[in-house]
N, CA, C and O of each residue as an XYZ file, in Angstrom:
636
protein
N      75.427    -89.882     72.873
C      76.468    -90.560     73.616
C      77.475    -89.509     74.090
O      77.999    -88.606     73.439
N      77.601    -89.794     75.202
C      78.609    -88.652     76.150
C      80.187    -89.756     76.128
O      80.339    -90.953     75.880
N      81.067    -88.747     76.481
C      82.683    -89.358     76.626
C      82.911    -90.215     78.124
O      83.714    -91.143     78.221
N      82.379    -89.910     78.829
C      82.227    -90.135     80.138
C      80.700    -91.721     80.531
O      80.428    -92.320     81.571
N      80.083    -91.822     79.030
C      79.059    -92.982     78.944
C      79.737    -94.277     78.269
O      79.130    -95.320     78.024
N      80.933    -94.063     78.040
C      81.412    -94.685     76.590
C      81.668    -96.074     77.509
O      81.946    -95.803     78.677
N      81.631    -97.285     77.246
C      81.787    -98.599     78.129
C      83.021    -98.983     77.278
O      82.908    -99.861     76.423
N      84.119    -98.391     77.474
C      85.174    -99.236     77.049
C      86.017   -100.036     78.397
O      85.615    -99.877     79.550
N      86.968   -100.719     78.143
C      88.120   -100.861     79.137
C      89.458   -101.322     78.397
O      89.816   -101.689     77.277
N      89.994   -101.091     79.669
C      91.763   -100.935     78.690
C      92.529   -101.815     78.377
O      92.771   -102.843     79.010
N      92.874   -101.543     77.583
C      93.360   -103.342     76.575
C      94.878   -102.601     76.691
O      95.225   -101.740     75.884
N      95.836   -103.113     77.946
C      96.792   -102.619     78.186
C      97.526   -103.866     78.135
O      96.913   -104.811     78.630
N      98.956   -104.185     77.554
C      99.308   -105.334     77.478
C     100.323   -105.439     78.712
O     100.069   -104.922     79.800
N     101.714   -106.286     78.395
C     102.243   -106.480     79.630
C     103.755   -105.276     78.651
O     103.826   -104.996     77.454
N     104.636   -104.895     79.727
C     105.654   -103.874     78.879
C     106.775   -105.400     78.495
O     106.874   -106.472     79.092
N     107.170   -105.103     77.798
C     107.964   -106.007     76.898
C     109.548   -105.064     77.018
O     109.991   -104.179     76.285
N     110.182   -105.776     78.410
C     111.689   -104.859     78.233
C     112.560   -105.687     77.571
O     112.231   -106.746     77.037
N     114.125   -105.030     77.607
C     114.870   -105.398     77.152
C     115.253   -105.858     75.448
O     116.235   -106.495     75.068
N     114.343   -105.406     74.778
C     114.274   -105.081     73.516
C     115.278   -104.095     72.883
O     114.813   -103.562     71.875
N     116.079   -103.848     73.088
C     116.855   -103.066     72.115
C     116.853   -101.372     73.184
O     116.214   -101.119     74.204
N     117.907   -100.444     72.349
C     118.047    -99.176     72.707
C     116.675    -98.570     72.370
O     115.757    -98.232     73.118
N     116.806    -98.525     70.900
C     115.268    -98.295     70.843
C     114.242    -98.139     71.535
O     113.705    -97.041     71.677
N     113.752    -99.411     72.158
C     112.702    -99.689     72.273
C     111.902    -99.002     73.621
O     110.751    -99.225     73.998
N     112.981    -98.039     74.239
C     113.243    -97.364     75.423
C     112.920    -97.894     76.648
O     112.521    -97.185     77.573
N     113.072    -99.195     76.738
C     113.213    -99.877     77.988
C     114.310   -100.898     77.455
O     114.149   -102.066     77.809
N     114.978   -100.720     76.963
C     116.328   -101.633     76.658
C     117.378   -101.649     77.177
O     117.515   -100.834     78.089
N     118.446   -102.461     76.881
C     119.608   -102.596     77.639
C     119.745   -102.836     79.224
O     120.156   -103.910     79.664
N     119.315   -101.596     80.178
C     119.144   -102.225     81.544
C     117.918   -102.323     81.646
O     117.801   -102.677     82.820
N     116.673   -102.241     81.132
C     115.108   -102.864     80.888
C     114.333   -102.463     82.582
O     113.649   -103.157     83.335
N     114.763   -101.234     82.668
C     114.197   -100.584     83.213
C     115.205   -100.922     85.291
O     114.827   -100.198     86.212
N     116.130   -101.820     85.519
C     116.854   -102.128     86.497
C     117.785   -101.119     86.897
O     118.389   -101.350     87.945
N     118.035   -100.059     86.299
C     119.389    -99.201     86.853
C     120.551   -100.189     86.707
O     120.415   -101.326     86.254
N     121.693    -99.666     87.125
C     122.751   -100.213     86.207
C     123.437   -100.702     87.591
O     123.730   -100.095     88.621
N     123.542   -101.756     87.274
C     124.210   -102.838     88.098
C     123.880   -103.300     89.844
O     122.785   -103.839     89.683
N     124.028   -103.354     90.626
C     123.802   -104.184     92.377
C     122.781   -105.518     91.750
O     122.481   -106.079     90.696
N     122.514   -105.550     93.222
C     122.065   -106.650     93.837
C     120.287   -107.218     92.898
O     119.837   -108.308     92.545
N     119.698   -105.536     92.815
C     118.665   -106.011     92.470
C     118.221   -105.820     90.736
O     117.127   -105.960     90.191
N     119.529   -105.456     90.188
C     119.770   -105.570     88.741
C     120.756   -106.961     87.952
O     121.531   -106.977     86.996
N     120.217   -108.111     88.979
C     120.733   -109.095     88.399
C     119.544   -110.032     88.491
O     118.580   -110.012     89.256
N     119.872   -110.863     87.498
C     118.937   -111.630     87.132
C     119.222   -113.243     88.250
O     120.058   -113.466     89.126
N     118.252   -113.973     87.760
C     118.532   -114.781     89.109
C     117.742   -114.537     90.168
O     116.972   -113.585     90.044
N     117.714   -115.425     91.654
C     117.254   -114.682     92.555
C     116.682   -113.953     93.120
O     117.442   -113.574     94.012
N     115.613   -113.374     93.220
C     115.253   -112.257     93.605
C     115.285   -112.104     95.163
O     115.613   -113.009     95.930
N     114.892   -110.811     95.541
C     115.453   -110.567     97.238
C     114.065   -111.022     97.827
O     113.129   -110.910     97.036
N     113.775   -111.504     99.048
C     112.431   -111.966     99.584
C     112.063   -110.263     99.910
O     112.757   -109.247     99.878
N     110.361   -110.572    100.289
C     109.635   -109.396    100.584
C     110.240   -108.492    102.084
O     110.306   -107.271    102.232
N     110.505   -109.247    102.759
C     110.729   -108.603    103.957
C     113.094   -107.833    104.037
O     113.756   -107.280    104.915
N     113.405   -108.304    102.595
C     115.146   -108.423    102.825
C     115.011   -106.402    103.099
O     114.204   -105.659    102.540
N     115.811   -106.109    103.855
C     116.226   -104.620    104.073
C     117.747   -104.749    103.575
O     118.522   -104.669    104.528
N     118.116   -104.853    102.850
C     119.794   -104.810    102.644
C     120.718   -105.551    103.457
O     121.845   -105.127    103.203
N     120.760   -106.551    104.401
C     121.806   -106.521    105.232
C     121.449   -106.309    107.205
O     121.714   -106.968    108.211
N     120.825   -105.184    106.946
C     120.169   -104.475    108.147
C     118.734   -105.613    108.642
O     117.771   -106.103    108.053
N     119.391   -105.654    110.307
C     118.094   -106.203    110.398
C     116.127   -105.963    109.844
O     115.604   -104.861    110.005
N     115.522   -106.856    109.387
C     114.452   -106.613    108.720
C     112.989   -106.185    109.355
O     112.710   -106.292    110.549
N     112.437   -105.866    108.711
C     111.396   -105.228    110.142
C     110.567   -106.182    110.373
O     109.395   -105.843    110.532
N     110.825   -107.285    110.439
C     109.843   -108.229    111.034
C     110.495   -108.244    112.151
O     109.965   -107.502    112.977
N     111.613   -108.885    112.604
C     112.151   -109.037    112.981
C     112.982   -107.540    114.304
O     113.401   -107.706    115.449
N     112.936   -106.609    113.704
C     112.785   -105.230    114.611
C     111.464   -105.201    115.506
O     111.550   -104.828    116.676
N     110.371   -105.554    115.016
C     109.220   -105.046    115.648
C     109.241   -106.002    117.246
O     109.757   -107.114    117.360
N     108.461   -105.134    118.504
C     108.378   -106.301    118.985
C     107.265   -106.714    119.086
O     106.301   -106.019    118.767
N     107.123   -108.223    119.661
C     106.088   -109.014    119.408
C     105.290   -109.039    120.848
O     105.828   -108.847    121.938
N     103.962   -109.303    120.638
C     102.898   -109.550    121.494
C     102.572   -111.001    122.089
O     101.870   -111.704    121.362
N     103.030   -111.611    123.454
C     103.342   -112.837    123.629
C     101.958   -112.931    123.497
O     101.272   -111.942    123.239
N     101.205   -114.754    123.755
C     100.116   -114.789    123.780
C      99.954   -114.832    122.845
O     100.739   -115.052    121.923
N      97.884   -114.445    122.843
C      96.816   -114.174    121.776
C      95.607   -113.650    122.563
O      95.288   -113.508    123.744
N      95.205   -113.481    121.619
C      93.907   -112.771    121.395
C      92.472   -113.624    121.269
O      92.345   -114.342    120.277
N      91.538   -113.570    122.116
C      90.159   -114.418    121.710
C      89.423   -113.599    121.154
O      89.231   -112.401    121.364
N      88.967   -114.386    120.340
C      88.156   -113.908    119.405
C      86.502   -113.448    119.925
O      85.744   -112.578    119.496
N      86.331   -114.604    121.196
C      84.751   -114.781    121.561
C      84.724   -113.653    122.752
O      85.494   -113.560    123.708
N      83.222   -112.541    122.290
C      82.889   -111.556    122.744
C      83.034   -112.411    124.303
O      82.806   -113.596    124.546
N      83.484   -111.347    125.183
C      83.037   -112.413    126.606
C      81.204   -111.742    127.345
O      80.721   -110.737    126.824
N      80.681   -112.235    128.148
C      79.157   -112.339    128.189
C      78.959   -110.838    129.500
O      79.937   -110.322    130.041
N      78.087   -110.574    129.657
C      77.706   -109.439    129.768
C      77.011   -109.416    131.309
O      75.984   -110.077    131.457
N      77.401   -108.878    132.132
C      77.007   -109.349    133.599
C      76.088   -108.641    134.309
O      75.945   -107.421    134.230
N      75.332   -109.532    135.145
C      74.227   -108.495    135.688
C      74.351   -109.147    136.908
O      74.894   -110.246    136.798
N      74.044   -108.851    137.970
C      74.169   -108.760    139.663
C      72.780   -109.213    139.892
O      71.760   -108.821    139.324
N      72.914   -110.132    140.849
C      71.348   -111.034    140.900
C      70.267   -109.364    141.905
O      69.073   -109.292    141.612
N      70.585   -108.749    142.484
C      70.131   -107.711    143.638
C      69.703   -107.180    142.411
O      68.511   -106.879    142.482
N      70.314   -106.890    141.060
C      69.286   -106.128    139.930
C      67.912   -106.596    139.665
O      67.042   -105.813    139.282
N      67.686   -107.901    139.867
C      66.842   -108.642    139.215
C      65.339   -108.244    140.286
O      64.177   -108.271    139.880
N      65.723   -107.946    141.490
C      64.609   -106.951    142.318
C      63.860   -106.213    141.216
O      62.660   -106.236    141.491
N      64.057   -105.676    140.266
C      63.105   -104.693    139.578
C      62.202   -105.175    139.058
O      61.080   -104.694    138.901
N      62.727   -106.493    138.637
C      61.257   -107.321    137.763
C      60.489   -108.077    138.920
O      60.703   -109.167    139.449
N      59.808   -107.402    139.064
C      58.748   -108.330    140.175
C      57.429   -108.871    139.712
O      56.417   -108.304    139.301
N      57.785   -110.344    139.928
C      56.614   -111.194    139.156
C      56.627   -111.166    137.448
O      55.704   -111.681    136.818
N      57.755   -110.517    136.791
C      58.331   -110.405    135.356
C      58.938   -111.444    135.508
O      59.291   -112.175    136.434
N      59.059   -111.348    133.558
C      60.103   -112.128    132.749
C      61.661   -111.296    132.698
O      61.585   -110.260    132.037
N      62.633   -111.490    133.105
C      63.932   -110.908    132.744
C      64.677   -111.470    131.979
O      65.573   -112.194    132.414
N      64.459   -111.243    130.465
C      65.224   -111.488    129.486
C      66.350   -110.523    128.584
O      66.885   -109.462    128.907
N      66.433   -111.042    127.783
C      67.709   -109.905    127.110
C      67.254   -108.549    127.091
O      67.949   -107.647    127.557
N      65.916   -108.312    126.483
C      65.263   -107.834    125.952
C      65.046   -106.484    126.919
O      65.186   -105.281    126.696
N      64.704   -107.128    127.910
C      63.604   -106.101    129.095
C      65.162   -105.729    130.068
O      65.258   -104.657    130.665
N      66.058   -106.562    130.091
C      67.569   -106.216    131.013
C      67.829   -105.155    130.024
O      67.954   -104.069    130.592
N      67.966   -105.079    128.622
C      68.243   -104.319    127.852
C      67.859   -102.505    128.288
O      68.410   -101.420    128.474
N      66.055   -103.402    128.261
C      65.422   -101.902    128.405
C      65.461   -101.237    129.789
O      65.130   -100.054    129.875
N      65.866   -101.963    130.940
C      66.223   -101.424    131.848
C      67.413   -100.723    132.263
O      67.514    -99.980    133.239
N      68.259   -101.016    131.470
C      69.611   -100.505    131.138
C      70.339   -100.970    132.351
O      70.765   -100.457    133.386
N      70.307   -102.163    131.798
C      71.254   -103.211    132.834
C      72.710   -104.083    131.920
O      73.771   -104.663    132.148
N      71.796   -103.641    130.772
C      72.706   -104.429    129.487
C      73.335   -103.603    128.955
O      72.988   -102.518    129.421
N      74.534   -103.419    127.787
C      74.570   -102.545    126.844
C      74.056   -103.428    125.294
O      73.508   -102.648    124.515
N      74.115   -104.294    124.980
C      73.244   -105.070    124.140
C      72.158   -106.433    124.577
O      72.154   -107.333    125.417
N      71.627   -106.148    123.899
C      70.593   -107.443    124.162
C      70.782   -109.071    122.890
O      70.117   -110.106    122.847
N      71.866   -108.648    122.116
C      72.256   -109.433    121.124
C      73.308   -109.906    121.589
O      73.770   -110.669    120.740
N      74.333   -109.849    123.028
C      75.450   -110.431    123.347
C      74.751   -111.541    124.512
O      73.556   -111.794    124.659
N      75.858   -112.064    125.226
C      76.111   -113.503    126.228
C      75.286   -112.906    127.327
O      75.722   -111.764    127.472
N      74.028   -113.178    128.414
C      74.192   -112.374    130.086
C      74.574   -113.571    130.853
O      74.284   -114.767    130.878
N      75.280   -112.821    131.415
C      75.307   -113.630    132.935
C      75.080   -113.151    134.287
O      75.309   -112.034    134.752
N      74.587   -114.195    134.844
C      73.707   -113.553    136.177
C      74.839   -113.849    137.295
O      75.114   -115.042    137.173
N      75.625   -113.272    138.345
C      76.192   -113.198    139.056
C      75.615   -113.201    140.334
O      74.772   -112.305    140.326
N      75.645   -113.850    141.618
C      75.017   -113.728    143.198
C      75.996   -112.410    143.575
O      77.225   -112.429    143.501
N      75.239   -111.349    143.965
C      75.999   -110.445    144.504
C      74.258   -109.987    144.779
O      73.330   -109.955    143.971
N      74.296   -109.624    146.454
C      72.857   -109.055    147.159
C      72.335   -110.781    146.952
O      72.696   -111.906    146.606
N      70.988   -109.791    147.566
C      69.854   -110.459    147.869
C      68.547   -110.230    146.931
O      68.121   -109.111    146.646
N      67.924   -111.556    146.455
C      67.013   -111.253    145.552
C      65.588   -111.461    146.555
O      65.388   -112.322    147.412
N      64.929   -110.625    146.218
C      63.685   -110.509    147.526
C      62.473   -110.982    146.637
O      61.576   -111.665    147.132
N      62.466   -110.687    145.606
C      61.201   -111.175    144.352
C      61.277   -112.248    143.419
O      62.384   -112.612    143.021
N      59.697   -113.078    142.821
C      59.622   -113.398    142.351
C      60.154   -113.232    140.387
O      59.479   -112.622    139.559
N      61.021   -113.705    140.192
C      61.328   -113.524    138.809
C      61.592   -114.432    138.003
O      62.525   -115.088    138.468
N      61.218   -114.880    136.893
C      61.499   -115.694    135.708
C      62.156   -115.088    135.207
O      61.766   -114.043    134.687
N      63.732   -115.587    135.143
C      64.969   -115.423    134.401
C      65.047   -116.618    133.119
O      65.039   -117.844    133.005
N      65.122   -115.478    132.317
C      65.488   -116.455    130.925
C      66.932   -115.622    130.519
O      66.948   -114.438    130.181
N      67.639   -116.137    130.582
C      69.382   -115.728    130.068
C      69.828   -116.482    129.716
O      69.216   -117.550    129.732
N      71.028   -116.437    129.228
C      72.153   -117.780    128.503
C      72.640   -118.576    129.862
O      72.761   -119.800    129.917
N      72.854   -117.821    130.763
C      74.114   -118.681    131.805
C      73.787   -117.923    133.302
O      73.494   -116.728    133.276
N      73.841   -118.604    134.526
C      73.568   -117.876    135.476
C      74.849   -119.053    136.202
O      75.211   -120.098    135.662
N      75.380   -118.475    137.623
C      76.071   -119.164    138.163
C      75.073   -120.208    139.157
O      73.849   -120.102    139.083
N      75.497   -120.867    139.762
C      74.615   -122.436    140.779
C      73.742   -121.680    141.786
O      72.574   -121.883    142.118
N      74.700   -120.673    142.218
C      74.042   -120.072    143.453
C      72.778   -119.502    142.827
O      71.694   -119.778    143.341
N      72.853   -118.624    141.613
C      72.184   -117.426    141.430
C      70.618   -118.526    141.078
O      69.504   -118.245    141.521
N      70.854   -119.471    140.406
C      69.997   -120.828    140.484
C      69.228   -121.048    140.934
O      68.066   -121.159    140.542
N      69.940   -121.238    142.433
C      69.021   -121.433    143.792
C      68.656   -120.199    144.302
O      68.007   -120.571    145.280
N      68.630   -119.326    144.317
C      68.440   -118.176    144.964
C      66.918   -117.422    144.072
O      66.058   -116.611    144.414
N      67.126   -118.007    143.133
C      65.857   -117.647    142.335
C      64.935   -118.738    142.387
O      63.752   -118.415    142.289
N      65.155   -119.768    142.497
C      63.874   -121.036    143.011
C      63.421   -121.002    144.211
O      62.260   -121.324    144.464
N      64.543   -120.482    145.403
C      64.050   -120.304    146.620
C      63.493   -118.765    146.839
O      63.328   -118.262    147.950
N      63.259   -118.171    145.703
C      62.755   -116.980    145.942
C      61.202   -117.048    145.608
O      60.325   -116.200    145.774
N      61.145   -118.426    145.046
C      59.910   -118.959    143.824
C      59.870   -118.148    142.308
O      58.820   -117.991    141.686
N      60.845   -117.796    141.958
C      61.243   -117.862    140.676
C      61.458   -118.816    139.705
O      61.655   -119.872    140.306
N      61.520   -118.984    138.574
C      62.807   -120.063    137.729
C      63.548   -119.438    136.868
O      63.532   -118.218    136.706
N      64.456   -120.470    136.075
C      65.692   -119.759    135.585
C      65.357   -120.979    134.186
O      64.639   -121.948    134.433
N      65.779   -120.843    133.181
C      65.291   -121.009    131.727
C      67.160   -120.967    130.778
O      67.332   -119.871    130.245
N      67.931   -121.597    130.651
C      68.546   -121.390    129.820
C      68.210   -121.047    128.669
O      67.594   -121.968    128.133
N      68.349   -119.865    127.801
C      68.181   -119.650    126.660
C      68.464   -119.091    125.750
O      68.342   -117.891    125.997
N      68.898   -119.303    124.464
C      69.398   -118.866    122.977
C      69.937   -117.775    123.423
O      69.469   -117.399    124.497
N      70.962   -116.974    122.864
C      71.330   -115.368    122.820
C      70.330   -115.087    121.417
O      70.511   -115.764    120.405
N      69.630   -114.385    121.457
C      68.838   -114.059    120.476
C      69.892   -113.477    119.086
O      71.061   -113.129    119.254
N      69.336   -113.472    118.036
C      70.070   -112.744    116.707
C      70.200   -111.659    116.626
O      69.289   -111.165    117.290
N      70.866   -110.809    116.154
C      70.815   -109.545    115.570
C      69.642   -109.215    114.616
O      69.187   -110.069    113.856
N      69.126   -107.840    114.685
C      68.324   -107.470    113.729
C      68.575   -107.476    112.101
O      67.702   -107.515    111.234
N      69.559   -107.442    111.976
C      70.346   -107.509    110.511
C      70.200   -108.757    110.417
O      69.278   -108.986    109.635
N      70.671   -109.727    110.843
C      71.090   -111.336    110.852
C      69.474   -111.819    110.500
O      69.229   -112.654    109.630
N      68.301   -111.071    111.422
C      66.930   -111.832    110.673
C      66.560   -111.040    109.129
O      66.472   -111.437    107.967
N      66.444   -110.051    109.645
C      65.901   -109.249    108.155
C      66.839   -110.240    106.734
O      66.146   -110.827    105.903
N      68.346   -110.300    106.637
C      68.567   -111.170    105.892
C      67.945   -112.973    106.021
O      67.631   -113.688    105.069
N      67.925   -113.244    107.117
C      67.493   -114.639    106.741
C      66.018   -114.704    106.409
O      65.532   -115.794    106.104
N      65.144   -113.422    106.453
C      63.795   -113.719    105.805
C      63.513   -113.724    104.201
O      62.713   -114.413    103.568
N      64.586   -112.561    103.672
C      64.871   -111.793    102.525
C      65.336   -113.373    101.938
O      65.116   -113.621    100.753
N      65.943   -114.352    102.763
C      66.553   -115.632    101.539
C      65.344   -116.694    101.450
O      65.305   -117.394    100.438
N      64.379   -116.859    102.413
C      63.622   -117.888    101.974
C      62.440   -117.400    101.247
O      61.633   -118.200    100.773
């Protein structure tokens, strides 16, 4: 058995002031001798600065808020030319480097002209971009944002 193997833990109690001279936390029991925060009673709230305005209240504030939800990831319908007679999903926008993830929102935007046949499967496309792919003889597929790779590997690991 090594000093450093030993499984103890510390049986430290609570300090017990105001016990006597002795007891070397006595008499002012560890408070310094006399104000505001050597009286019993009361205590000062977390934010009190003495008097002086408090720093909550100094700082300034950020009107508004903040959303929380990633916003979705845009692709220009004139991109979608590359997949000809393809599937354009997260996946393959990904690998074309049209995306920067294939685990976030796409959205398909009308900007150009789509000249090819393509099956779009994405989360969200606008009305136009819609029609512009049916009248191209394409279709368009609402579908899932796929999971993260982490997010499956754990949900296989639980069943």
């Amino acid at each position: 058995m090594k000093y450093h193997e030993l499984q103890v833990e510390a049986n430290k109690g609570i300090k017990r002031v105001g016990r006597g001279i002795a007891s070397g936390q006595g008499k002012t029991a560890g408070r310094g001798t006399k104000g505001q925060k050597a009286r019993t009673g009361k205590k000062l709230r977390p934010m009190f600065a003495g008097g002086s305005g408090s720093l909550a209240r100094r700082t300034p504030k950020v009107k508004g808020f903040k959303s929380l939800r990633t916003p979705a990831q845009v692709v220009y319908l004139d991109h979608l030319n590359v997949f000809k007679g393809k599937t354009a999903d997260n996946f393959t926008l990904f690998s074309a480097g049209l995306i920067s993830s294939p685990y976030q929102a796409v959205k398909v935007i009308l900007r150009g002209e789509l000249t090819e046949t393509v099956k779009l499967h994405v989360s969200s496309a606008s009305k136009s971009v819609k029609a512009a792919v049916t009248k191209a003889g394409g279709t368009f597929v609402k579908t899932a944002v796929p999971l993260n790779k982490s997010t499956k590997t754990t949900e296989t690991t639980e069943k």
